[in-house]
Structure formats: structure tokens, C-alpha cells
C-alpha positions, 0 to 999 in steps of 0.5 A: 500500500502506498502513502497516499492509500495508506493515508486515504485508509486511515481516520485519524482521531485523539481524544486528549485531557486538558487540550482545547477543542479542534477538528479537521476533516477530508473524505475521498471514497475508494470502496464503493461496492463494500460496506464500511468498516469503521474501527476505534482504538482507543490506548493509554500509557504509563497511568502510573496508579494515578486513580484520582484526578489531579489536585484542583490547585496542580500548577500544571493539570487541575483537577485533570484525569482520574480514571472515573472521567476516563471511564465516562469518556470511553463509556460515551464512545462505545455507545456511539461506535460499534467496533472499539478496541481499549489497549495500555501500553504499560507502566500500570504501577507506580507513582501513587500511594495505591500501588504502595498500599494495594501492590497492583490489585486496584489498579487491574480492577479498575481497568477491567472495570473499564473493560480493556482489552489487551496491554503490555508490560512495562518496566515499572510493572517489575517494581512489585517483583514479578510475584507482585505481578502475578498477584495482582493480574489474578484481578485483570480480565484482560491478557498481557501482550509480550512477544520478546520477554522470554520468561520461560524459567520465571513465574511468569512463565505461560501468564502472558501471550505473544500476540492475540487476534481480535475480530470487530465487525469482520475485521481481525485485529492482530496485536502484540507486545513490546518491552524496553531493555530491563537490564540497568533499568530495573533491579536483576532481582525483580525480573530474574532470569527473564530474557530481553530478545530483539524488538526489531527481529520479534516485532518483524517475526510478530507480522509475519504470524498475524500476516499468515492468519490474514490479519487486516491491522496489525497493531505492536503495544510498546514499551520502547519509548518514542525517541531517544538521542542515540541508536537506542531502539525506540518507537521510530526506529521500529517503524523504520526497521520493519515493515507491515506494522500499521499502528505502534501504540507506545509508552514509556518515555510519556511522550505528548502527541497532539496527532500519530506521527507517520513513519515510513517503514522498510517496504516505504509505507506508513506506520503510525505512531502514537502516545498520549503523555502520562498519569492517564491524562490523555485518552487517545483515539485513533480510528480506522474506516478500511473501506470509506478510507478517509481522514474524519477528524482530529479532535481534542476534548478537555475533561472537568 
């Protein structure tokens, strides 16, 4: 698929916490003998076991976020959508007193309750010790996406899945995990003798699966991070690394997009990138008309 396909392919859309309101719109159509398609993904980051909103006197975000207001917002879109996919791309824990007192289980609650469906794992989710870990996605109805740890001689082993294929109005979504190097960055003691395996080759090894089962979007939840200052593998360097990717969902260096940067790939075609921020106050929203292919709107909606 070439750029300007890719692009007609592509409805493009961010919802976003304390940003003013905004929208563009374009439409061309391609498909006229097929009915459309419409998909809505809807993806957090590194919410860090921020529950609450912030304090109403915060010098940079009162009385922003919160994961009941989150939860009103993806409530209202899927009443109004009929396809939605709600993926995290990691660092559930840390940085709130919860976590301290709760070790995980509030936080897997909550987000069952607000009905996700897949995310990775972060470097932060290890603070607890991998048995932490374990303890607390006994509460998480959702499965955990991570195609290059290899936790074959830990406890993890068999508590995670490399990819899964999902199916929205007769779509199949094909979706799998990334994580950041742990070596240096967390404790030995807390992610043992899991083994970090190449992002570039898995994530390529990944498509090629999801590409056999006949996937129409292929979707990576990352944890790399968006960008880095050296040859660090990132998200960007992903996209240009690989090819068949159509979205990278990423996460770990809280990274504020205000719309998905577009990257060309190997084969010099578009994949998308996006991460919206830190402390669940972005919730971002991309959506996918495979058959109108069109760009809808951008849209940025401030949350009281």
C-alpha cells in the first residue's frame, strides 16, 4: 500500500485531557461496492496508579484525569461506535500511594472495570517483583501482550501471550507486545532470569504470524519509548526497521502527541505512531474506516 492509500485508509482521531477543542476533516471514497468498516482504538500509557484526578490547585493539570472521567469518556464512545478496541501500553504501577498500599490489585480492577482489552508490560510493572505481578493480574480480565520477554524459567512463565487476534465487525485485529531493555533499568532481582530478545527481529517475526492468519491491522503495544538521542531502539526506529506494522501504540518515555506521527517503514509505507503523555491524562483515539478510507477528524476534548 502506498502513502497516499495508506493515508486515504486511515481516520485519524485523539481524544486528549486538558487540550482545547479542534477538528479537521477530508473524505475521498475508494470502496464503493463494500460496506464500511469503521474501527476505534482507543490506548493509554504509563497511568502510573494515578486513580484520582489531579489536585484542583496542580500548577500544571487541575483537577485533570482520574480514571472515573476516563471511564465516562470511553463509556460515551462505545455507545456511539460499534467496533472499539481499549489497549495500555504499560507502566500500570507506580507513582501513587495505591500501588504502595494495594501492590497492583486496584489498579487491574479498575481497568477491567473499564473493560480493556489487551496491554503490555512495562518496566515499572517489575517494581512489585514479578510475584507482585502475578498477584495482582489474578484481578485483570484482560491478557498481557509480550512477544520478546522470554520468561520461560520465571513465574511468569505461560501468564502472558505473544500476540492475540481480535475480530470487530469482520475485521481481525492482530496485536502484540513490546518491552524496553530491563537490564540497568530495573533491579536483576525483580525480573530474574527473564530474557530481553530483539524488538526489531520479534516485532518483524510478530507480522509475519498475524500476516499468515490474514490479519487486516496489525497493531505492536510498546514499551520502547518514542525517541531517544542515540541508536537506542525506540518507537521510530521500529517503524523504520520493519515493515507491515500499521499502528505502534507506545509508552514509556510519556511522550505528548497532539496527532500519530507517520513513519515510513522498510517496504516505504506508513506506520503510525502514537502516545498520549502520562498519569492517564490523555485518552487517545485513533480510528480506522478500511473501506470509506478517509481522514474524519482530529479532535481534542478537555475533561472537568
Amino acid at each position: 500500500m502506498e502513502r497516499k492509500e495508506f493515508i486515504k485508509k486511515t481516520v485519524l482521531s485523539g481524544i486528549a485531557v486538558g487540550v482545547s477543542n479542534s477538528l479537521f476533516s477530508n473524505s475521498s471514497s475508494l470502496f464503493l461496492n463494500k460496506k464500511s468498516t469503521k474501527l476505534s482504538i482507543l490506548h493509554t500509557n504509563d497511568t502510573h496508579s494515578n486513580i484520582d484526578p489531579f489536585p484542583v490547585n496542580h500548577s500544571k493539570f487541575p483537577n485533570q484525569g482520574g480514571v472515573s472521567k476516563r471511564y465516562d469518556i470511553i463509556k460515551k464512545i462505545r455507545s456511539e461506535e460499534d467496533n472499539v478496541l481499549l489497549l495500555d501500553a504499560g507502566d500500570i504501577f507506580q507513582g501513587t500511594p495505591y500501588f504502595n498500599r494495594y501492590g497492583g490489585d486496584l489498579e487491574m480492577k479498575v481497568m477491567s472495570k473499564m473493560c480493556y482489552d489487551a496491554a503490555t508490560i512495562g518496566n515499572h510493572d517489575f517494581d512489585g517483583s514479578m510475584e507482585g505481578f502475578s498477584k495482582a493480574k489474578v484481578h485483570a480480565n484482560f491478557p498481557f501482550l509480550c512477544s520478546n520477554y522470554d520468561f520461560k524459567n520465571t513465574i511468569l512463565d505461560g501468564q502472558t501471550e505473544k500476540y492475540k487476534i481480535f475480530k470487530k465487525g469482520g475485521l481481525k485485529i492482530g496485536i502484540f507486545g513490546l518491552g524496553v531493555e530491563l537490564k540497568a533499568l530495573v533491579p536483576d532481582v525483580l525480573f530474574g532470569e527473564t530474557v530481553y530478545l530483539n524488538p526489531i527481529e520479534i516485532g518483524q517475526e510478530m507480522v509475519s504470524k498475524l500476516k499468515a492468519e490474514k490479519c487486516d491491522l496489525i497493531i505492536c503495544l510498546s514499551h520502547l519509548g518514542y525517541e531517544y538521542p542515540n541508536d537506542k531502539i525506540s518507537d521510530q526506529v521500529l517503524a523504520k526497521k520493519t515493515s507491515g506494522i500499521d499502528l505502534i501504540i507506545g509508552g514509556h518515555t510519556h511522550t505528548f502527541l497532539e496527532k500519530p506521527t507517520q513513519i515510513l517503514n522498510l517496504d516505504g509505507k506508513i506506520t503510525l505512531v502514537n502516545q498520549v503523555g502520562w498519569a492517564g491524562l490523555n485518552l487517545g483515539r485513533i480510528d480506522f474506516d478500511v473501506e470509506k478510507m478517509y481522514f474524519d477528524k482530529k479532535e481534542v476534548i478537555e475533561i472537568k
